[in-house]
C-alpha positions as a printed Julia matrix, in Angstrom:
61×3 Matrix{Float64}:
 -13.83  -32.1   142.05
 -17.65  -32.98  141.54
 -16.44  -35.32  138.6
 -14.26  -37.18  140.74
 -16.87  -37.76  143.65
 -19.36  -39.04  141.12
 -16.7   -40.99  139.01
 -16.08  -42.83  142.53
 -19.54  -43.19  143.27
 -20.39  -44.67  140.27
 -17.23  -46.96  140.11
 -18.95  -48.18  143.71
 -22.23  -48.36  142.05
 -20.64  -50.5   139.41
 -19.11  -52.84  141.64
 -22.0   -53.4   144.47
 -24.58  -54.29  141.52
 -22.04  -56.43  139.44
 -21.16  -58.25  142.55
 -24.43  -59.11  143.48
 -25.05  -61.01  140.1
 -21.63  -62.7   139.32
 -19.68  -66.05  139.47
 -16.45  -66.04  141.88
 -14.0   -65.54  138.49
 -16.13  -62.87  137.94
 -15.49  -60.72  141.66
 -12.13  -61.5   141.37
 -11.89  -59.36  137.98
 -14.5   -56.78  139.72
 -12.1   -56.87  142.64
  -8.82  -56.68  140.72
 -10.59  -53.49  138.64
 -11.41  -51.5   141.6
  -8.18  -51.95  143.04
  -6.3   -51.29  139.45
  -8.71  -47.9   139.67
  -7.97  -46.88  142.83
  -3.93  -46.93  141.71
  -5.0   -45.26  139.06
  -6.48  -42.97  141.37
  -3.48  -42.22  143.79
  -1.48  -42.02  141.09
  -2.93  -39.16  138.77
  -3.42  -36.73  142.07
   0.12  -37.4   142.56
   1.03  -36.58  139.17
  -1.6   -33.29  138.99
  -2.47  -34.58  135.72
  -6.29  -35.84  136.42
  -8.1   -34.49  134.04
  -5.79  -35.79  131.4
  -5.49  -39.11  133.22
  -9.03  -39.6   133.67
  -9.7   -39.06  129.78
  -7.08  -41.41  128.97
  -8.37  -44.16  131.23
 -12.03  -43.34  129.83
 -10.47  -44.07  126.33
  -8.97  -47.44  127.41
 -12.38  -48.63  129.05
């Protein structure tokens, strides 16, 4: 549970600093992302699969 808190944490991290310092494109990828991420989200506590859903999504990044 403490990797998930600090995977979201840094995901907002991530997002608040890149924001900050980007073109308009540039947020709407950011935005697109964190939205993609928090589907991906819902969708591996619904399957009860996280851990293996979280290292596949770490591969794909």
């Amino acid at each position: 549970m403490e990797l998930h808190l600090l995977f979201w944490l840094q995901l907002i991290k991530n997002f608040k600093f890149a924001s900050e310092s980007c073109s308009r494109h540039q947020k709407i990828k950011l935005i697109l992302l964190l939205i993609a991420s928090t589907s991906f989200e819902i969708l591996t506590l619904l399957s009860g699969s996280f851990n293996l859903f979280h290292i596949l999504y770490f591969q794909i990044l």
